[in-house]
C-alpha positions as MATLAB code, in Angstrom:
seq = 'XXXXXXXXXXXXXXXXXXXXXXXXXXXXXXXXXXXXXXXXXXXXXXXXXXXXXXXXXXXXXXXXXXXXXXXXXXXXXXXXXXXXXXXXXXXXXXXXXXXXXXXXXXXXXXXXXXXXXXXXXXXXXXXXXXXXXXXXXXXXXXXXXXXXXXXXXXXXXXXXXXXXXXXXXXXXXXXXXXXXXXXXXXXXXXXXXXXXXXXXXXXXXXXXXXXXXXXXXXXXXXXXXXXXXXXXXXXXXXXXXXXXXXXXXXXXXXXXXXXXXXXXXXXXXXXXXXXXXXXXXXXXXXXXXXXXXXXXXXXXXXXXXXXXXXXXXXXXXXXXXXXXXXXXXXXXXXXXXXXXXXXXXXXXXXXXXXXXXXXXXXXXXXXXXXXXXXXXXXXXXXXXXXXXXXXXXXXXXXXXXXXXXXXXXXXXXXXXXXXXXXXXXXXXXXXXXXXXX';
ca = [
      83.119  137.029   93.304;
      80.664  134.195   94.352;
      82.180  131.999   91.305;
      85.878  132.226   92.692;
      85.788  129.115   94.760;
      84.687  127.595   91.442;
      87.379  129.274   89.375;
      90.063  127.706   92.029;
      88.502  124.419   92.153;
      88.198  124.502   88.008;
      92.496  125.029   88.307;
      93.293  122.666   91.016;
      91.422  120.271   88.773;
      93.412  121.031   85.607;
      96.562  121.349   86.894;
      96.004  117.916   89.434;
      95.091  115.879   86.088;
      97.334  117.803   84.047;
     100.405  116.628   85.847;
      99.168  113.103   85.820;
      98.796  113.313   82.433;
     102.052  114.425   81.518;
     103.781  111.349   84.215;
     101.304  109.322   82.679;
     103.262  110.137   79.027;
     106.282  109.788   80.794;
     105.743  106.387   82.471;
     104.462  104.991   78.749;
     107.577  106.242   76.799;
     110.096  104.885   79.423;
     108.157  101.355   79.383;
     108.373  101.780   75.058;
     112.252  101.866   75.296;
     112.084   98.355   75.905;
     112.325   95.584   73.290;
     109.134   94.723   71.508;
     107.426   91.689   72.456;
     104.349   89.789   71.090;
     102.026   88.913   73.166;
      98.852   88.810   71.729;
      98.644   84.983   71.515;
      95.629   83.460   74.192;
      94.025   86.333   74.919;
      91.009   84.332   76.490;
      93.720   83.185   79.656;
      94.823   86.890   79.491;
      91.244   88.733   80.303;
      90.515   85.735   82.214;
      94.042   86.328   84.078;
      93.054   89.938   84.480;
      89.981   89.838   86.033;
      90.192   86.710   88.645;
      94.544   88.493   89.718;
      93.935   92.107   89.200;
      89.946   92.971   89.818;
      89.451   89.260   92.014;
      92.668   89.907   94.327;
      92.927   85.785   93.701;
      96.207   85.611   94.883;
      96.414   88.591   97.436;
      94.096   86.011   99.649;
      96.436   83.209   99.898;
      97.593   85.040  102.646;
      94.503   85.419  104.726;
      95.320   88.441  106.906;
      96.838   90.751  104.529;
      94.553   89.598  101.593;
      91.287   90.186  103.290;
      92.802   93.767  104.990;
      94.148   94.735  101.043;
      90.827   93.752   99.509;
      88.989   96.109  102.449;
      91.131   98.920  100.982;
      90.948   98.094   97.983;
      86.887   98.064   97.454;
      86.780  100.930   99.551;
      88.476  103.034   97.703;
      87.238  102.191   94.510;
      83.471  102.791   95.839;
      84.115  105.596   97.956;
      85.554  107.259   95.079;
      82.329  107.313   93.491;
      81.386  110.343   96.001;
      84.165  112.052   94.108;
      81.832  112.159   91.128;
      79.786  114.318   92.897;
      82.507  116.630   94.512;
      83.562  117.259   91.090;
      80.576  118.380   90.326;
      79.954  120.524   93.447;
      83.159  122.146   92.990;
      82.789  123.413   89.397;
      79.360  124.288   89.711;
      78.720  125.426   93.133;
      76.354  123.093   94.365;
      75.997  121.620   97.266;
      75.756  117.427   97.576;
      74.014  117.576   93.849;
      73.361  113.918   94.224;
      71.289  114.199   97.307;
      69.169  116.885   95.099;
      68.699  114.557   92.200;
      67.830  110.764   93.565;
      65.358  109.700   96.645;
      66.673  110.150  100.431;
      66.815  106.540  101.060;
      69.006  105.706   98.190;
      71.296  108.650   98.537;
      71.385  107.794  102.205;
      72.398  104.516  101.743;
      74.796  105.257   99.094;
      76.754  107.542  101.580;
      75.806  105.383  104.258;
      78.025  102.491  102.948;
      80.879  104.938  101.567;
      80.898  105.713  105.557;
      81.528  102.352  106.728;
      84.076  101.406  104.429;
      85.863  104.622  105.092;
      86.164  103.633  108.809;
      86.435   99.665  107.580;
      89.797  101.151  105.671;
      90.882  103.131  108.514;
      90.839  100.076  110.356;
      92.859   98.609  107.520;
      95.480  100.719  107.593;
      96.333  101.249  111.218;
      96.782   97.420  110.750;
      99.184   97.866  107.970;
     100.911  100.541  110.078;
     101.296   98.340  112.874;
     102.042   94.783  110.849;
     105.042   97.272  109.393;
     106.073   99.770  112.069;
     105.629   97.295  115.181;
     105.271   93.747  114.748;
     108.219   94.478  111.713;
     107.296   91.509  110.112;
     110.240   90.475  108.132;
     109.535   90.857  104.359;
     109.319   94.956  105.467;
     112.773   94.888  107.068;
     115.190   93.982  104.280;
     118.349   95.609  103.146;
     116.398   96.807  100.175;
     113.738   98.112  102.554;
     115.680  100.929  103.930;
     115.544  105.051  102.715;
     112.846  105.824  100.407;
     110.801  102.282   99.849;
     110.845  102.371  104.108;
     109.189  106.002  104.091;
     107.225  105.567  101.058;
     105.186  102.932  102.585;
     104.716  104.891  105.484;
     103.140  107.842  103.224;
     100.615  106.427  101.669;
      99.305  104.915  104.818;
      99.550  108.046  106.219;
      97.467  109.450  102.764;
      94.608  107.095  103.266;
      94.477  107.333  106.766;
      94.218  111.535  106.541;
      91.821  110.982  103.632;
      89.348  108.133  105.214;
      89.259  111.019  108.316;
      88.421  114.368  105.983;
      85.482  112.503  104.215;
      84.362  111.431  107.529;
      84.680  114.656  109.290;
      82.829  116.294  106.432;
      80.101  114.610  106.603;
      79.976  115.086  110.327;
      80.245  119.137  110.162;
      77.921  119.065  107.639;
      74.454  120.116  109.271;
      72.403  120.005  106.330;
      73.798  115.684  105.709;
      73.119  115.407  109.149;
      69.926  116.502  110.197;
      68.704  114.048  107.064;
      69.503  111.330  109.165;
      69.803  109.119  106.231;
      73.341  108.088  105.570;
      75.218  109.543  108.637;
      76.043  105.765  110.004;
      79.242  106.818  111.236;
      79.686  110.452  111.068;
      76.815  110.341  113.726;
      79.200  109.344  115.718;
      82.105  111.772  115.334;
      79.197  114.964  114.809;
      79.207  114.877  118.891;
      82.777  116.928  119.039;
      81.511  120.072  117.116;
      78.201  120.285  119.730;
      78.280  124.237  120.563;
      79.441  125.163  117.401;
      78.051  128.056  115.787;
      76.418  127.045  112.462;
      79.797  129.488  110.963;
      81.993  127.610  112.136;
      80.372  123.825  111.427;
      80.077  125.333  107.734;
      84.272  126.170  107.924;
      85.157  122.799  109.459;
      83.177  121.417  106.599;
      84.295  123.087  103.564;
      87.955  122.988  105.383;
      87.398  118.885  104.894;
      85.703  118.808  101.909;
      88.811  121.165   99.936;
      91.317  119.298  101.713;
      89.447  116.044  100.529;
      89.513  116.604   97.075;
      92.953  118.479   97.294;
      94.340  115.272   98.947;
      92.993  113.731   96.319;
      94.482  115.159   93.870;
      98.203  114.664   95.462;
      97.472  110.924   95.801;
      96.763  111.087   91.986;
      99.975  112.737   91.084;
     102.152  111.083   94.098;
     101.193  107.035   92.648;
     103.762  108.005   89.752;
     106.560  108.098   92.510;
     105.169  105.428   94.790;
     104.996  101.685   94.785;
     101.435  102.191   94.653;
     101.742  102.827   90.613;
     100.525   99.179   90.850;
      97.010  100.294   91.380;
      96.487  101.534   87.903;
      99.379   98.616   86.569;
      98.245   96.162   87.908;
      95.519   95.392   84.962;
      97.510   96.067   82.453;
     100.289   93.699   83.890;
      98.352   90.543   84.835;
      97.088   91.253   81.201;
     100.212   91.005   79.677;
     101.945   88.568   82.185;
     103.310   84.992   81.201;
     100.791   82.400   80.311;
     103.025   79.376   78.992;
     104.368   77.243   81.608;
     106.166   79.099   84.425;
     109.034   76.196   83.770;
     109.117   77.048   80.272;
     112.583   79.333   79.127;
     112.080   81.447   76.027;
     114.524   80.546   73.483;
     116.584   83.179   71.150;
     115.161   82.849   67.553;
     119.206   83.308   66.153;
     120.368   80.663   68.050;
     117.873   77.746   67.884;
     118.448   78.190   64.260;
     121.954   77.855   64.209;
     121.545   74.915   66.427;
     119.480   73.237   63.105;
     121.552   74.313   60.908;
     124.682   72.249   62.865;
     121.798   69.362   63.272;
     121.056   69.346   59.740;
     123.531   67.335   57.522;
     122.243   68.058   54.792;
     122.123   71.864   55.791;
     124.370   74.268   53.528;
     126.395   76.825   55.870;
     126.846   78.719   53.286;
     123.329   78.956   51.757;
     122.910   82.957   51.056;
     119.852   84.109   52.657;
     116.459   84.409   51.274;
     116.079   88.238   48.801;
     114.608   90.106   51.210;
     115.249   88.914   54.388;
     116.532   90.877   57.242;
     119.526   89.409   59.431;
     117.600   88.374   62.669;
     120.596   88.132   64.663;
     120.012   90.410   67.368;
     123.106   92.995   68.456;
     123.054   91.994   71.660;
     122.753   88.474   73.370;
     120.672   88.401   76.479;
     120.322   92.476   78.461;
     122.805   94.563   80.576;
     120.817   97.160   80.423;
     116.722   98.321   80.622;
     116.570   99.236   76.983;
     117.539   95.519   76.882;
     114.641   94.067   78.392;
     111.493   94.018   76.744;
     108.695   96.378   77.407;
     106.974   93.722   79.386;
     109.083   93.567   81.906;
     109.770   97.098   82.225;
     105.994   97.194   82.726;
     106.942   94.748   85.043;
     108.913   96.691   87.256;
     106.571   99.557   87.396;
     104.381   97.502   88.997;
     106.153   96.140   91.785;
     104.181   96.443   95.171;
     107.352   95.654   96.895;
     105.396   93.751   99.093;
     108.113   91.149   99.160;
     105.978   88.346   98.414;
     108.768   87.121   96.326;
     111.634   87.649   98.124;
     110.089   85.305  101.299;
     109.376   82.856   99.337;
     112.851   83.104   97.341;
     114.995   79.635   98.611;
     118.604   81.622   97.509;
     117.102   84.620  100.015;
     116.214   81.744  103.029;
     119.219   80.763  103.086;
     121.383   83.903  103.013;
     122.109   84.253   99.373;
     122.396   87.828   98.174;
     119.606   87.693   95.787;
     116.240   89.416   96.208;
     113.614   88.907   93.779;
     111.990   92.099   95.136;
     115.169   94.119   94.487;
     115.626   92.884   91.254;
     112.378   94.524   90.239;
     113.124   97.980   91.912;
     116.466   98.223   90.778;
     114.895   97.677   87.177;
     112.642  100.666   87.775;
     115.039  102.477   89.372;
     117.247  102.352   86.338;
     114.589  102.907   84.206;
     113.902  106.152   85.827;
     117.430  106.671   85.638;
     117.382  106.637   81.618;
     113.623  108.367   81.390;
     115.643  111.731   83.031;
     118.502  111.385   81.357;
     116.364  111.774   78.128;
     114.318  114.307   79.534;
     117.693  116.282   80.364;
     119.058  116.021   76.629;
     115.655  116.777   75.036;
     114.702  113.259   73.919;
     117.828  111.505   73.105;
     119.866  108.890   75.689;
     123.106  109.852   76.080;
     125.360  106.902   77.528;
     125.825  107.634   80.956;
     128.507  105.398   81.867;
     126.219  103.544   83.972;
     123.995   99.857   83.429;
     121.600   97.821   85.330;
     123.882   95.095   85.186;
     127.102   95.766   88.002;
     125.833   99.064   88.677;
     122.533   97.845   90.138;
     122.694   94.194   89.915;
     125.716   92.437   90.652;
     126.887   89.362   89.090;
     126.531   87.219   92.789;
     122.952   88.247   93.001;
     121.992   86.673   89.408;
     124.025   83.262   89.801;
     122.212   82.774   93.675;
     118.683   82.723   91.948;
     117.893   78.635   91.122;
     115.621   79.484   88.862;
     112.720   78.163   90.967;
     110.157   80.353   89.840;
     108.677   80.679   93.812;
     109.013   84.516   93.069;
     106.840   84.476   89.982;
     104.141   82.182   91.763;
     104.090   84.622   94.884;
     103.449   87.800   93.273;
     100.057   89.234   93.576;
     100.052   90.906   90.198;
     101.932   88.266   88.123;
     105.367   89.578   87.935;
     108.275   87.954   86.532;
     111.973   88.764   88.011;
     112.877   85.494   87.100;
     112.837   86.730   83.356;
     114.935   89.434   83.979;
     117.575   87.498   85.584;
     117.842   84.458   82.909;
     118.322   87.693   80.278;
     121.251   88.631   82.122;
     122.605   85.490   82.976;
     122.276   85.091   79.015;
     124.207   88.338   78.417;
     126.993   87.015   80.863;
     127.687   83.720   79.315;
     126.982   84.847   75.622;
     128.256   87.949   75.616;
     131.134   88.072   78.378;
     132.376   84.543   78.758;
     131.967   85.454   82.862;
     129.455   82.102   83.377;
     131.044   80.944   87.076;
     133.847   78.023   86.576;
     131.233   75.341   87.833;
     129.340   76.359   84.720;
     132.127   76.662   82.171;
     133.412   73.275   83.480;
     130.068   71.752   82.321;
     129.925   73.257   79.242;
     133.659   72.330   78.271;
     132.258   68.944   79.595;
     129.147   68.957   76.907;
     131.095   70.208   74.073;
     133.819   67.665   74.501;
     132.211   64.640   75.959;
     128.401   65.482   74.955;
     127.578   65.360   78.773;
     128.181   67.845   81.889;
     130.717   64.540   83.171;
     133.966   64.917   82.258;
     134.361   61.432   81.402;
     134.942   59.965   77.710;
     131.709   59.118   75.732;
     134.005   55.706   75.234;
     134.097   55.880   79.079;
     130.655   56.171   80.340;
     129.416   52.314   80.833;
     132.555   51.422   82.362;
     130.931   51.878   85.734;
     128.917   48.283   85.197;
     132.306   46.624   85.019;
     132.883   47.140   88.521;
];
């Protein structure tokens, strides 16, 4: 039975990446129901966009505290998980620190060495995190929004890195063999003290106690991002890939009705013209989105990748000055929908059936989308190039175009333009008369 542990560890494995693979085939079909999108124009800005937002953390760093604290995290986690390379490898094969066996002391020393000190660096990290959130309550953490599940979730993964930063460390503490190399042990060194008068038995449970519950932990993180803000840590490339690269001022315009516009422009344009053999009638069935399967993939990539940081919502002017609209709840009542639709197919084997329900007045309301002045703060605060703005000028579209529900300020003005050919409702006749006065 000496190849048990490795039989277990062989399943935990498989079933831990098996389950991420199926959420991971989940997440991709609910981000497909959007509307297709092309966006494979300047794709020099995108990997440039990419790599300086997503792997630089170029705009987590405009605010100093939490950008350098998130990029501590952030590198340690992506080199500590290196060690899980050789845990892997431990675990299905029943070594024991294989690495150690197969390259020189000093570089496996200082290989674990630094995975030590940015373990405790992003401890540090995250009791600051904890605190910034649980203590000081700084604002952005303590809106409406903020309340239930987003509240708690934030609170878990702390918690998750925290318990995880302290297994790898206490491993490598119990671990007599690490230890008496004295190569690497730049922190453990220091914890190694509070097992003195152990029996070598029970240094070697403590040990492989940390080192399953390591991995195991690991594992649960894996599978857990799918439910957690923290999706953004595999989204975020993608995302900042994909993200806007035109002018942030810049409004898309629907193909259907810029024509029309030029055909009305045109004199010489014939209304009645049949169309071209062949061609397909681009007018799209809906006008703007009141729904997710509205919006295009993009931004239901989008909304997966909210942080919910709340970059955007502090810097949002309607929010400052006690407007209903949050740029931050925009985004996770998008995903929150979305999710809403992904089970609903799940539950009727692959087909949406209508629900009753819509993103637009059952999620958003109509007060939230006509506070937003279209500043596009939100889009220049977020860390990982999201666009809420997008999502709200699609609905606003779908309210004018499709419901005639534009506020009366707005359907003044456009009575005004129609009528007069300016938002003033004065005469065309009418509008010099000012100089006579």
């Amino acid at each position: 039975m000496n190849y048990l542990p490795n039989i277990i560890f062989a399943i935990a494995l498989i079933v831990g990446f098996g389950y991420f693979a199926r959420n991971v085939k989940k997440l991709v079909r609910n981000i497909k129901l959007g509307q297709d999108v092309d966006v494979s124009d300047n794709r020099s800005q995108r990997w440039k966009n990419m790599i300086n937002i997503a792997l630089g953390q170029s705009k987590m760093v405009k605010r100093p505290v939490s950008g350098f604290l998130h990029v501590v995290v952030y590198i340690g986690f992506i080199i500590i998980n290196i060690e899980v390379l050789e845990i892997i490898i431990d675990g299905l094969f029943g070594t024991h620190r294989i690495f150690s066996q197969v390259l020189p002391e000093a570089v496996y020393g200082f290989l674990i060495g630094s995975f030590e000190v940015l373990a405790f660096l992003v401890f540090v990290a995250v009791v600051v995190f904890w605190i910034r959130r649980n203590i000081i309550k700084i604002q952005r953490f303590w809106k409406s929004e903020m309340k239930g599940w987003p509240k708690n979730d934030g609170n878990f993964i702390l918690y998750f890195e925290m318990v995880l930063m302290i297994l790898f460390l206490v491993m490598n503490a119990a671990d007599t063999t690490f230890q008496n190399m004295e190569s690497g042990n730049v922190i453990s060194q220091f914890i190694s003290p509070l097992f003195s008068g152990m029996s070598l038995e029970s240094l070697h449970i403590i040990e492989r106690g940390a080192w399953w519950l390591h991995i195991v932990g690991i594992l649960i993180f894996l599978n857990y991002l799918y439910f957690s803000k923290h999706l953004h840590i595999l989204l975020a490339f993608p995302n900042t890939f994909y993200g806007r690269v035109n002018n942030k001022g810049q409004l898309n315009n629907l193909e259907s009705v810029t024509k029309e516009v030029k055909m009305m422009m045109d004199p010489d344009a014939d209304p009645f013209a049949a169309a071209p053999e062949g061609a397909e009638d681009e007018t799209p069935a809906k006008f703007g989105a009141s729904d997710v399967q509205d919006l295009t993939w993009v931004q239901l990539l989008n909304a997966y990748t909210c942080t919910e940081c709340g970059r955007c919502t502090s810097e949002c002017p309607a929010n400052l000055t006690g407007k209903k609209l949050s740029p931050r709840k925009i985004m996770m009542d998008t995903r929150d929908r979305l999710e809403e639709v992904g089970k609903n197919i799940d539950v009727n084997n692959g087909e949406f059936k209508d629900d009753g329900k819509q993103l637009l007045g059952d999620y958003i309301t109509n007060e939230e989308i006509w506070a937003c002045t279209s500043c596009n703060a939100c889009v220049e605060a977020c860390p990982v190039s999201i666009d809420p703005l997008s999502i709200i000028i699609e609905m606003r579209r779908y309210l004018v175009m499709e419901q005639s529900a534009a506020p009366a300020e707005l359907n003044n003005m456009m009575t005004n333009i129609e009528n007069n050919g300016a938002p003033w409702p004065y005469n065309q006749m009418d509008r010099l008369n000012w100089k006579n006065e």
